[in-house]
Phi, psi and omega in degrees: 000141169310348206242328191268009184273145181271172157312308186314302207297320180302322155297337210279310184288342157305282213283322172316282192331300178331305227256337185225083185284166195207109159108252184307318201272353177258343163298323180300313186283011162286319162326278175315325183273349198271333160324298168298332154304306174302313189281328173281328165304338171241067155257121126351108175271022203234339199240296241194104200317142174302153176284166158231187184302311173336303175279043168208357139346115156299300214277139162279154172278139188279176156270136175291134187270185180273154176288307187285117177142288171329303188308330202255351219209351181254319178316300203290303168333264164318347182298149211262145160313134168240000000 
């Protein structure tokens, strides 16, 4: 449960999820790659640049957020009331 996670444990799993999408967005680069495989293999290489994964993204890629910044707005967020 969300409530039993610490600030820490909760960044820890945030910066995994970057690096490792988890649920839609990891399903979208599974697509997108078999999707990128399929256009390249039937592409005219004479006519056309290889595809890459990008072009066939649902999803925008994200930007890596700053650590420290996160760390501090996942710290503040959570912090027990005095």
């Amino acid at each position: 449960m969300l409530a039993d996670l610490s600030a820490s444990e909760l960044d820890d799993w945030y910066k995994f999820m970057r690096h490792e999408p988890i649920g839609p967005e990891r399903t979208d680069y599974g697509f997108a790659l078999l999707a990128s495989i399929l256009a390249n293999v039937n592409r005219d290489p004479k006519r056309r640049k290889p595809f890459s994964l990008d072009d066939f993204l649902l999803f925008e890629p994200r930007v890596p957020a700053d650590p420290v910044d996160l760390s501090e707005q996942l710290k503040t967020a959570f912090a027990k009331p005095e």
